[in-house]
C-alpha positions in Angstrom: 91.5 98.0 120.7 88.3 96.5 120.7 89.7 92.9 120.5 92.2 91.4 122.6 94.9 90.1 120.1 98.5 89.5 120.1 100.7 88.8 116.9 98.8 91.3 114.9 100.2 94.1 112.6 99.9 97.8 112.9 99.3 100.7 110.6 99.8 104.2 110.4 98.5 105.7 107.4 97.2 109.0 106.6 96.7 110.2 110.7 94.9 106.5 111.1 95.9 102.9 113.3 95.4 99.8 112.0 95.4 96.7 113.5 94.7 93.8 111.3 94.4 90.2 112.1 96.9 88.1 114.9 95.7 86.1 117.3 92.8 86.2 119.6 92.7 84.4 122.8 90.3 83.9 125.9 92.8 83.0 128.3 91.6 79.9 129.5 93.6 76.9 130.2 94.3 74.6 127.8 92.4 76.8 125.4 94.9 76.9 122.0 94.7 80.7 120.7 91.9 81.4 118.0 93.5 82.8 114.2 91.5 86.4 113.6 90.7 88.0 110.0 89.3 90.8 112.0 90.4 94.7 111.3 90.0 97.7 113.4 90.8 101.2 112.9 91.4 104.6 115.1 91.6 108.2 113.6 94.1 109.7 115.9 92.8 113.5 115.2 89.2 112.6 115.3 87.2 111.1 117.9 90.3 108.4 119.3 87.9 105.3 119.5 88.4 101.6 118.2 85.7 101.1 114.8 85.5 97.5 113.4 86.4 97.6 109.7 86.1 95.1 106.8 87.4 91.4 108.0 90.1 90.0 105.3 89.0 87.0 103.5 91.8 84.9 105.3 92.9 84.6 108.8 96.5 85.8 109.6 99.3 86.5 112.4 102.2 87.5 112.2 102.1 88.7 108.6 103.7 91.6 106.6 101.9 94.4 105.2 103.2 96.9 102.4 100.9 100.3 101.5 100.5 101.3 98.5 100.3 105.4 96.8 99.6 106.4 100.9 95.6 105.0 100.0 96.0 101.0 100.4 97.1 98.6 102.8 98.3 95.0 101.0 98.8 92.1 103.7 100.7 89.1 103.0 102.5 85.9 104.5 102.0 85.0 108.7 100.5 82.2 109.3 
């Protein structure tokens, strides 16, 4: 992935990964972990490298995702 992230989702849909949002962290000390709305994507039969994709309009972790007619991804809940 192209961010380090922990409490995120992930998707397999139609031969591609998604990871969408979790947390982000630098690991410093003291440093509280940072909410992401960021998205990335893999095709797994094409060229197997990390692409930044639309950012969702909130931040999330640890949410739940449903898909939708094997074309869309709906994400809902976390925090």
């Amino acid at each position: 992935m192209l961010l380090k992230r922990y409490g995120h989702i992930s998707v397999y849909l139609n031969s591609i990964v998604y990871v969408i949002g979790g947390f982000g962290h630098k690991d410093l000390p003291h440093e509280p972990p940072v909410t992401l709305n960021a998205c990335e994507r893999m095709n797994v039969n094409a060229e197997n490298k990390w692409n930044h994709i639309s950012s969702m309009n909130d931040t999330r972790a640890f949410c739940s995702y449903v898909t939708f007619n094997s074309q869309y991804i709906y994400v809902f809940g976390g925090m």
